[in-house]
Structures are given as C-alpha cells and as structure tokens.
N, C-alpha and C positions, 0 to 999 in steps of 0.2 A: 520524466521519470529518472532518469541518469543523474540530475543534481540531487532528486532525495535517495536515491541510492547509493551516492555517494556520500551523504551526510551520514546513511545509516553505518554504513562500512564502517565512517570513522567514530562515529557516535561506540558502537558493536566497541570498536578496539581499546575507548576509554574507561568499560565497562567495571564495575569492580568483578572480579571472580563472581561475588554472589551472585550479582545480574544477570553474569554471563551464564549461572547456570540456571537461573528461573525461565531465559530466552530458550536454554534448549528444554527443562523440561516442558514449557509450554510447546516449541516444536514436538517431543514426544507426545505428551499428549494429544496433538491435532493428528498426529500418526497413527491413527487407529490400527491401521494392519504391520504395524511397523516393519513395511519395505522401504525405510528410511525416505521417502517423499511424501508429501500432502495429493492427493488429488483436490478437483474442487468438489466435491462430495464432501470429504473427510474436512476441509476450506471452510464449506460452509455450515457444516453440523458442528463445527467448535466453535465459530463466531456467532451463531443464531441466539445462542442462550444470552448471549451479551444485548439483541435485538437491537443489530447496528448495520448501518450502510456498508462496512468494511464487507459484509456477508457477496455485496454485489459482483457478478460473473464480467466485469470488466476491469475490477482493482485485480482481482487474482490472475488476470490475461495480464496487466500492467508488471505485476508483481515477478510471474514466468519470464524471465530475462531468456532463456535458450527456445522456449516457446515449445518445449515437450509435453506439455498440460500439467506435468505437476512442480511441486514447489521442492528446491533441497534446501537444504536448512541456511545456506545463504541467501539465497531468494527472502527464506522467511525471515528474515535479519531485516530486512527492509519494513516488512510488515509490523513487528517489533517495534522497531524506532517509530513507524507511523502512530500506532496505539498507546505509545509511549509519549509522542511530542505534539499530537493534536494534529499533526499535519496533512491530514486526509482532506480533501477536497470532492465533493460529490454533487454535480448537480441534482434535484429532484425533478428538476422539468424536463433534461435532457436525459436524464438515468445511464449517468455519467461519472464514471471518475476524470479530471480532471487536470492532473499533471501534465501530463502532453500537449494539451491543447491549449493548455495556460502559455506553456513556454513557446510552442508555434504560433501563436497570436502577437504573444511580444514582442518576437522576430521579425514578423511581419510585419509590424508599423514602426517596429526603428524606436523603441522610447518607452521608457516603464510605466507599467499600468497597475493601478492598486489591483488587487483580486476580484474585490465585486465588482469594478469598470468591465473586468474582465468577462466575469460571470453575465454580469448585463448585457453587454454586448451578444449573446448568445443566448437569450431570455432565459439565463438559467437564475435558479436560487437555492444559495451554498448552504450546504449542513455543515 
C-alpha cells in the first residue's frame, strides 16, 4: 500500500487546482457529519451508489495509514488516485484487497510476478 500511496501523494501534487478541488469536494461530500473525517459508514454510503468493490471493509482499513478508523483527507488522496487510475486490486475469492499481499508475495520469491500469477497463486480472481 506505501507504493500506491506514494504515487497518490505525487499524482495529488500534479493536480491542476480544478482537480484538486473536485478530490476535496468529493472528500466533503463523503463527510457527512462534517467532523472533517470519513468514518467507514460514511466510506461506505458514498461508494455504494457507485456499486463498486472500493465499498469493501478492508481497502478503507488499507486506506487508514494511522489506523484510527477513519479517513482524513490525506488518507482519501489515496482513494482518489485509486478511482482515478484503475488501480484497485480486489480479489473476489478471497474478499480481499490486494496491495499488500501483492507486494509481500514478490518479496518473498525474489522475482517479479505479473498480477494475475499473482492473484493465482492464492486462488484468487481480480476485479
């Protein structure tokens, strides 16, 4: 998760103004209560209408970098650039997001692995 967070950051920084303010008014609106954070409630009631995997209680745990339960708008930067670049990985067999366990598999064997070797290996099948 650290390398697409790190792409998001820098993806965020090349943003034109306009983008950067469509990322926050979408962070507002997933802010329902606006205490300036997302819970996964609020997480999940602004991706459902979309009827997407992103909606899953393991991307929003991936996405919590301090691990407090909810999201601040750096966090949701991340989330952004995912919805933005396609970059989401989720298994359905496993019910699974997939970032981490991509990059601890490749470590583990020492040698790059295309995604779905990857995915395969772990009877999963990628959305």
């Amino acid at each position: 998760m650290e390398e697409i967070r790190r792409a998001a950051e820098a993806y965020y920084e090349n943003l034109s103004d306009e983008k950067k303010r469509n990322a926050r008014f979408s962070f507002n609106e997933m802010d329902k209560n606006g205490d300036g954070k997302i819970n996964l409630d609020e997480y999940a009631e602004y991706l459902k209408k979309d009827n997407t995997v992103l909606t899953h209680p393991s991307l929003f745990t991936a996405l919590d970098k301090d691990g407090n339960g909810s999201l601040d708008f750096k966090e949701t930067i991340v989330l952004y650039y995912i919805m933005q670049s396609g970059r989401a990985l989720f298994c359905q067999s496993c019910n699974t997001f997939l970032a981490d366990k991509r990059r601890n598999v490749l470590e583990n064997i020492g040698k790059i692995v295309a995604v779905t070797s990857v995915a395969d290996g772990f009877g999963c099948s990628i959305m």
